[in-house]
One Martini backbone bead per residue (centre of mass of N, CA, C, O) as a GRO file, in nm:
protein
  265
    1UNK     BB    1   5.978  -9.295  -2.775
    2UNK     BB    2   6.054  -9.000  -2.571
    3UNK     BB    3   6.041  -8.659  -2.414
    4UNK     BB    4   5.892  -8.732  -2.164
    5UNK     BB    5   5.924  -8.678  -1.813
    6UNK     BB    6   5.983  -8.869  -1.567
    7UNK     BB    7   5.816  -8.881  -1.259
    8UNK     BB    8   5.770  -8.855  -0.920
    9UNK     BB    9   5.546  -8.917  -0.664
   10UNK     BB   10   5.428  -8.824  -0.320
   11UNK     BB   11   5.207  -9.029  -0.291
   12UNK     BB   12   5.244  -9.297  -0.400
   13UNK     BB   13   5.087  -9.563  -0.297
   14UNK     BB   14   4.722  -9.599  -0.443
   15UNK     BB   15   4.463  -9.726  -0.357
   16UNK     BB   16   4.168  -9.946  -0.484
   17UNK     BB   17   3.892  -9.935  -0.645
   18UNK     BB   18   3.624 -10.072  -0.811
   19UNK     BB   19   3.368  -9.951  -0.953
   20UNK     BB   20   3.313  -9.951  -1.217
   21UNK     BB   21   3.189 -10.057  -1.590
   22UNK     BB   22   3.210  -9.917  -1.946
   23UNK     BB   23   3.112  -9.936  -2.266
   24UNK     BB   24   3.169  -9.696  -2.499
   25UNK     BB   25   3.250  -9.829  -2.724
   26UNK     BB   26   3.388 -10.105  -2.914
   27UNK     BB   27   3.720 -10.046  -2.758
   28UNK     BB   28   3.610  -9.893  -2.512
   29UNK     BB   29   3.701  -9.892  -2.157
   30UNK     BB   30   3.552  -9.783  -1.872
   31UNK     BB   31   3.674  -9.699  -1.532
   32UNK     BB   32   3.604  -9.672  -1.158
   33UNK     BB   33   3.788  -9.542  -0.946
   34UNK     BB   34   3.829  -9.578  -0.596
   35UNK     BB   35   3.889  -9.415  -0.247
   36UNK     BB   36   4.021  -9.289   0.004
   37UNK     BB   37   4.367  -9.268  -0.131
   38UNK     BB   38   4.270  -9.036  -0.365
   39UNK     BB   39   4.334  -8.788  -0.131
   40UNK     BB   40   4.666  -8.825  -0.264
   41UNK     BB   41   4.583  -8.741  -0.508
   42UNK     BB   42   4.748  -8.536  -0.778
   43UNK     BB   43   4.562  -8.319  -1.007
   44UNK     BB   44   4.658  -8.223  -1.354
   45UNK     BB   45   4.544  -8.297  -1.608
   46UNK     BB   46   4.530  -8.348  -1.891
   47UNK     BB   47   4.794  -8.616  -1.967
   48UNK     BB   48   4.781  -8.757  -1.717
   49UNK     BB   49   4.947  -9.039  -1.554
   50UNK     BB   50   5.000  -9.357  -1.453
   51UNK     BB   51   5.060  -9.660  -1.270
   52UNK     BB   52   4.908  -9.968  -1.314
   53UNK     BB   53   4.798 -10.205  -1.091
   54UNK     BB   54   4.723 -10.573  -1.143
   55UNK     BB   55   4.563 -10.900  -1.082
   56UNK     BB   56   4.641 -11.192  -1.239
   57UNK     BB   57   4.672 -11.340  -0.962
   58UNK     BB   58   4.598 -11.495  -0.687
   59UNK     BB   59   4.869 -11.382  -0.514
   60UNK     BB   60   4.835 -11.108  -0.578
   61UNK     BB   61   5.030 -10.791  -0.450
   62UNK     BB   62   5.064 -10.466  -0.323
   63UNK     BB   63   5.177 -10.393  -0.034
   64UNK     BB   64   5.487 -10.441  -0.150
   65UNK     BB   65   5.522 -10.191  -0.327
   66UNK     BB   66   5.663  -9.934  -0.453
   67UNK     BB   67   5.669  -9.579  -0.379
   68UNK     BB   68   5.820  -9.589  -0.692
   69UNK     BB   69   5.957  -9.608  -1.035
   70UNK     BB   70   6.230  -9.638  -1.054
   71UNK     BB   71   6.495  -9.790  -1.029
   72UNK     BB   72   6.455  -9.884  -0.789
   73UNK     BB   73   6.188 -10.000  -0.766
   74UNK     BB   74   6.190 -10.188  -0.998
   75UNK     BB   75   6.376 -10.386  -0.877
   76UNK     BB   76   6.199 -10.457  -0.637
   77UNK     BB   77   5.966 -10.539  -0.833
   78UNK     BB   78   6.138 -10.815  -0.953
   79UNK     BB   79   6.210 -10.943  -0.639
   80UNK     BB   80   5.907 -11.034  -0.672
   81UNK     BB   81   5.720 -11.332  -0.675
   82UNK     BB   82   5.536 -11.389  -0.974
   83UNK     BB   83   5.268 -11.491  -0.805
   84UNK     BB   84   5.312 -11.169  -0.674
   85UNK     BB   85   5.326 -10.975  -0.938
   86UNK     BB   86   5.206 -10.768  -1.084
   87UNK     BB   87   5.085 -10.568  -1.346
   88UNK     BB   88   5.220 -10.296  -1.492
   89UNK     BB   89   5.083  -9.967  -1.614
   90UNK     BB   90   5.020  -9.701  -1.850
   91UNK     BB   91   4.777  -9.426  -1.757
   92UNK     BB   92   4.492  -9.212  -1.809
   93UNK     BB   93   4.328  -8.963  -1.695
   94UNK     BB   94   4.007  -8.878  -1.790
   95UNK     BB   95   3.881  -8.887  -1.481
   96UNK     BB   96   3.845  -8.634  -1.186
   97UNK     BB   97   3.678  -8.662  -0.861
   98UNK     BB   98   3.714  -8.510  -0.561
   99UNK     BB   99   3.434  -8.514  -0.427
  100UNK     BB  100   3.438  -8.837  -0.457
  101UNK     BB  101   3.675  -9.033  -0.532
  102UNK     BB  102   3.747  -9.043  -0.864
  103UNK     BB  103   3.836  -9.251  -1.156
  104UNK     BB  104   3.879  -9.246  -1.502
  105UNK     BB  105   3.952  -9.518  -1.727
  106UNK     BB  106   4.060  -9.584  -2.048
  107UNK     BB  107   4.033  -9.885  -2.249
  108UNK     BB  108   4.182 -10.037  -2.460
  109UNK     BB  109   4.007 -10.321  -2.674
  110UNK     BB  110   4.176 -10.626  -2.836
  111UNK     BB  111   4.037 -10.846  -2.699
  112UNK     BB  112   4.289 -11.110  -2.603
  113UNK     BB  113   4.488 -10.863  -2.618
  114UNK     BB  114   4.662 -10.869  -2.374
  115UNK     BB  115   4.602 -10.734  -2.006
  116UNK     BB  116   4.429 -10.489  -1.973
  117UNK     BB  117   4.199 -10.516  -2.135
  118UNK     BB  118   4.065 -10.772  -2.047
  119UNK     BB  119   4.078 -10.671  -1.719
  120UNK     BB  120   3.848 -10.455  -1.809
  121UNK     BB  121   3.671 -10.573  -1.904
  122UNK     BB  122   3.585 -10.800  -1.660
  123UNK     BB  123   3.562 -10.636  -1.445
  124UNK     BB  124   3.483 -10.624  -1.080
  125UNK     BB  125   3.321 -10.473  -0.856
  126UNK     BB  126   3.583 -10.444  -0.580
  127UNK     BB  127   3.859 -10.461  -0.698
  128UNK     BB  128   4.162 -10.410  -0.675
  129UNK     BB  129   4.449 -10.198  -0.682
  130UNK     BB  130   4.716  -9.966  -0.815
  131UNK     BB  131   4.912  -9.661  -0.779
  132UNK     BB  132   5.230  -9.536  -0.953
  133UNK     BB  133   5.247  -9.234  -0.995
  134UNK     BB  134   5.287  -8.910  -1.186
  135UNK     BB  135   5.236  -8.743  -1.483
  136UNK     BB  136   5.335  -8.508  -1.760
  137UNK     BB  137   5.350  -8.413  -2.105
  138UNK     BB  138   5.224  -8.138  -2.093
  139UNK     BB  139   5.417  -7.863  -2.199
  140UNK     BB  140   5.360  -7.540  -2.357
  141UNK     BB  141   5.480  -7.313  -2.560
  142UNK     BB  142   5.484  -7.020  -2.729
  143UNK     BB  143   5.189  -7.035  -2.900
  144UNK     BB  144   4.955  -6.984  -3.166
  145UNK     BB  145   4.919  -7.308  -3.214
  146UNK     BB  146   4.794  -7.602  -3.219
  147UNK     BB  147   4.915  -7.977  -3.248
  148UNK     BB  148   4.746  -8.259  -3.242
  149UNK     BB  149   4.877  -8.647  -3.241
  150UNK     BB  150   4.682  -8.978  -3.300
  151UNK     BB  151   4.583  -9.276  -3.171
  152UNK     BB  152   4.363  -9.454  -2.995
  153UNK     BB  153   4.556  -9.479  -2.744
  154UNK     BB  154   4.589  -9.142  -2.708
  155UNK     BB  155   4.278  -9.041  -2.693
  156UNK     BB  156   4.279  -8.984  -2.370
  157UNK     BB  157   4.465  -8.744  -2.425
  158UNK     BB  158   4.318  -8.604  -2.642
  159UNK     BB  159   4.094  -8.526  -2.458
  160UNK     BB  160   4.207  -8.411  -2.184
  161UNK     BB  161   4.303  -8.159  -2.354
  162UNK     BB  162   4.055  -8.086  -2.520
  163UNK     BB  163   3.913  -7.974  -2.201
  164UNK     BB  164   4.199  -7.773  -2.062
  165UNK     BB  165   4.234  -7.594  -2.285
  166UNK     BB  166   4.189  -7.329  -2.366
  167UNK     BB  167   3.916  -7.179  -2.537
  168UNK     BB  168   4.140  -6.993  -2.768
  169UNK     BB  169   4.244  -7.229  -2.897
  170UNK     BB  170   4.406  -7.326  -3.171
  171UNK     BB  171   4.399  -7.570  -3.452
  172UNK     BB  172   4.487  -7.919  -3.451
  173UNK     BB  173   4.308  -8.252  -3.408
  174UNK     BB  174   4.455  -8.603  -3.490
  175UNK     BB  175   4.271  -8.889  -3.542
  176UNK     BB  176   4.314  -9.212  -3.530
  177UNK     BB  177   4.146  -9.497  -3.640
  178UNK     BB  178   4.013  -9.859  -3.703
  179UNK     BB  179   3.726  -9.752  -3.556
  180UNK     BB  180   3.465  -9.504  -3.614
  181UNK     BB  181   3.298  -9.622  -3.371
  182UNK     BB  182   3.536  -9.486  -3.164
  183UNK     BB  183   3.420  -9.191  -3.133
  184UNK     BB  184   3.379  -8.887  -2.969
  185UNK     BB  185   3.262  -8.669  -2.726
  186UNK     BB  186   3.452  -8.345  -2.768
  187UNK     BB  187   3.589  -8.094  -2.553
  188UNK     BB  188   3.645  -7.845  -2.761
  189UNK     BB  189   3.783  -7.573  -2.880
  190UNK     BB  190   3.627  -7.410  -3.139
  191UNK     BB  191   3.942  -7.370  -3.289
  192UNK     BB  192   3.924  -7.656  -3.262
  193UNK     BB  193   4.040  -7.924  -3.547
  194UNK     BB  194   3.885  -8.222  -3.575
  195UNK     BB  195   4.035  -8.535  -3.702
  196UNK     BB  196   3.891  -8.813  -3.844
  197UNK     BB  197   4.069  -9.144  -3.870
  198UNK     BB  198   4.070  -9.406  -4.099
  199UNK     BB  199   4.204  -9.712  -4.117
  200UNK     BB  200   4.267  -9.980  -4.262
  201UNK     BB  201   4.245 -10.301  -4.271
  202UNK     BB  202   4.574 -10.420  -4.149
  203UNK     BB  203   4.705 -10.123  -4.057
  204UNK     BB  204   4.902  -9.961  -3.953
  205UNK     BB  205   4.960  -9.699  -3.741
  206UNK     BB  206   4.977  -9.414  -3.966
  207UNK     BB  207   4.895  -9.508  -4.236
  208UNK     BB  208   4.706  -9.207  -4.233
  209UNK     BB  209   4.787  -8.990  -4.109
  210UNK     BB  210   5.072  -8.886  -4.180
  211UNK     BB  211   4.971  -8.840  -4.484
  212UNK     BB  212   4.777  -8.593  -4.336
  213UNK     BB  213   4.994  -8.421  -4.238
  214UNK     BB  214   5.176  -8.381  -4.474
  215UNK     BB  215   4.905  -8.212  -4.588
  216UNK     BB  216   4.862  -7.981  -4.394
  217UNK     BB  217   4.743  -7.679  -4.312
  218UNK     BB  218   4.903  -7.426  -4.155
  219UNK     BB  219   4.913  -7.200  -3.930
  220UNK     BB  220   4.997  -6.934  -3.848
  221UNK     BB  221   5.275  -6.978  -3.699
  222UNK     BB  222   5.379  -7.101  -3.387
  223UNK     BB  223   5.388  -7.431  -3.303
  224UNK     BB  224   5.232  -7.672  -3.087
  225UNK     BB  225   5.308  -7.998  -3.004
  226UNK     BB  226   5.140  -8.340  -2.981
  227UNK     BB  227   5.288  -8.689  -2.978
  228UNK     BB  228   5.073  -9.004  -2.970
  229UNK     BB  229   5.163  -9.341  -2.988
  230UNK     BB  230   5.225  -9.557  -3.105
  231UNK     BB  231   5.589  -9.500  -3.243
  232UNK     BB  232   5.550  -9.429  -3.510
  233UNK     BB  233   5.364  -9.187  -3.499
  234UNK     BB  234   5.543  -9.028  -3.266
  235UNK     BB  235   5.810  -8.992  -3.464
  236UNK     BB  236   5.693  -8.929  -3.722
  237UNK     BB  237   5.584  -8.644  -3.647
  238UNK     BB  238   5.804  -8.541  -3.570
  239UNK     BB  239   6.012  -8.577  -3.825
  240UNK     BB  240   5.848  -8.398  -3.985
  241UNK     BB  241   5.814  -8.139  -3.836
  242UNK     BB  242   6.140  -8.113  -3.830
  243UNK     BB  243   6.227  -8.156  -4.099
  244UNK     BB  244   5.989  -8.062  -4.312
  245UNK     BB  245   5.904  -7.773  -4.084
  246UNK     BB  246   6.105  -7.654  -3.893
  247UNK     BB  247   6.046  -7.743  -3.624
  248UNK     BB  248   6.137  -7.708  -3.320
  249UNK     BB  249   6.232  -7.974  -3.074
  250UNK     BB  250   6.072  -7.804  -2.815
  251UNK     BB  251   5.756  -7.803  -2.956
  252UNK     BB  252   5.804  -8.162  -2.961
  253UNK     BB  253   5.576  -8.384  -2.786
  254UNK     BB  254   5.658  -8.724  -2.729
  255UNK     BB  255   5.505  -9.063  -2.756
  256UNK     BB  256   5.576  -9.399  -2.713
  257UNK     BB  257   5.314  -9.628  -2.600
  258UNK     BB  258   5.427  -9.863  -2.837
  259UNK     BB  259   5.506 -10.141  -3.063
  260UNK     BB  260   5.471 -10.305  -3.282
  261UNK     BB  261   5.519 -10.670  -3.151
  262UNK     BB  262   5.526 -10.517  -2.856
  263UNK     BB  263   5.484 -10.515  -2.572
  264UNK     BB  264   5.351 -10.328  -2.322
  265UNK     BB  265   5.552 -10.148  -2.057
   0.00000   0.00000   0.00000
């Protein structure tokens, strides 16, 4: 579920190259897109997202994708053969460089489960792929504080706000994680309080998380809030914020990025 409004970028189809791939934690590998055609994409920073085709199969192509993935999109994108139809997942942009046109994007690897982790780890520079749309889900209403609320899914989201947050912005972001050696270095303003969370071994994401938000101590004043990750993770935070904090519904951005026993889509 998501309160996240999808738009339709103006960019189109853009074309692109790997330049490299770097492994930064132990779960989590950066790759380094390039190209010409980057200098159509129009960087919004926060937790910008983008849907990414990547080459499954050998006769897979990009030319032919539609230039936005709304329902005639999508449509148009089942109708290609099976055989030449990549693979499409959404991703946030970690890092954009105009001056070079690059963009980094970060990768959760689950060793080979799914299909992005995977071509991730694995990438050889000069591999081809391709970006379709583009949006933000941060949009924050007048409060006194901020509070961020992910598992490692959402962490390249929650590093890329507290990169461009104002600077003099106060508040709390957790972040969940299931192995503590995935943690990174975030720009984040002095005022926000990171709290890194291990759970355990072989428990769903959220069941450290959750029960620490419920028992957190909130700053005075009106909070924006910002919950992704996992499906539990980001409705649960809702609900809880929601139901037992009494936060208005619109103070509340929510997205799950996946959901435990089925694959993203």
């Amino acid at each position: 579920m998501s309160n996240i409004t999808v738009t339709h970028a103006d960019s189109g189809l853009v074309s692109v190259e790997v330049l490299r791939r770097e492994r930064i934690t132990p779960h989590m590998t950066r790759v380094t897109f390039g190209g010409p055609a980057l200098a159509q994409f129009t960087y919004r920073g926060f937790d910008q997202w983008f849907r990414l085709a990547i080459a499954v199969h050998d006769d897979d192509r990009f030319d032919n994708l539609p230039r936005t993935f709304g329902i005639g999109g999508y449509l148009k994108y089942l109708t290609l053969p099976k055989g030449t139809r990549p693979v499409i997942r959404s991703y946030t942009v970690r890092e954009f460089r105009a001056e070079t046109l690059e963009m980094d994007v970060d990768f959760l690897v689950h060793g080979d489960n799914g299909i992005a982790g995977p071509w991730a780890a694995q990438v050889e520079p000069g591999t081809t792929a391709a970006f379709i749309d583009q949006g933000c889900g941060w949009k924050p209403v007048p409060a006194e504080w901020t509070l961020l609320v992910a598992d490692e899914s959402g962490l390249p989201a929650i590093a890329a706000i507290l990169r461009d947050m104002p600077r003099d912005a106060r508040g709390h972001a957790l972040i969940e994680l299931y192995d503590c050696a995935d943690q990174q270095v975030l720009e984040a303003p002095d005022g926000m309080q990171v709290h890194w969370l291990e759970r355990a071994p072989g428990t769903d994401p959220g069941t450290t998380l959750l029960p620490v938000l419920a028992g957190l101590d909130f700053l005075p004043g009106d909070v924006y809030a910002f919950a992704v990750g996992e499906s539990a993770v980001a409705t649960g935070a809702r609900r809880h914020l929601v139901r037992e904090r009494g936060i208005p519904k619109q103070n509340v951005t929510f997205a799950g990025y996946w959901k435990v026993g089925r694959a993203a889509g």
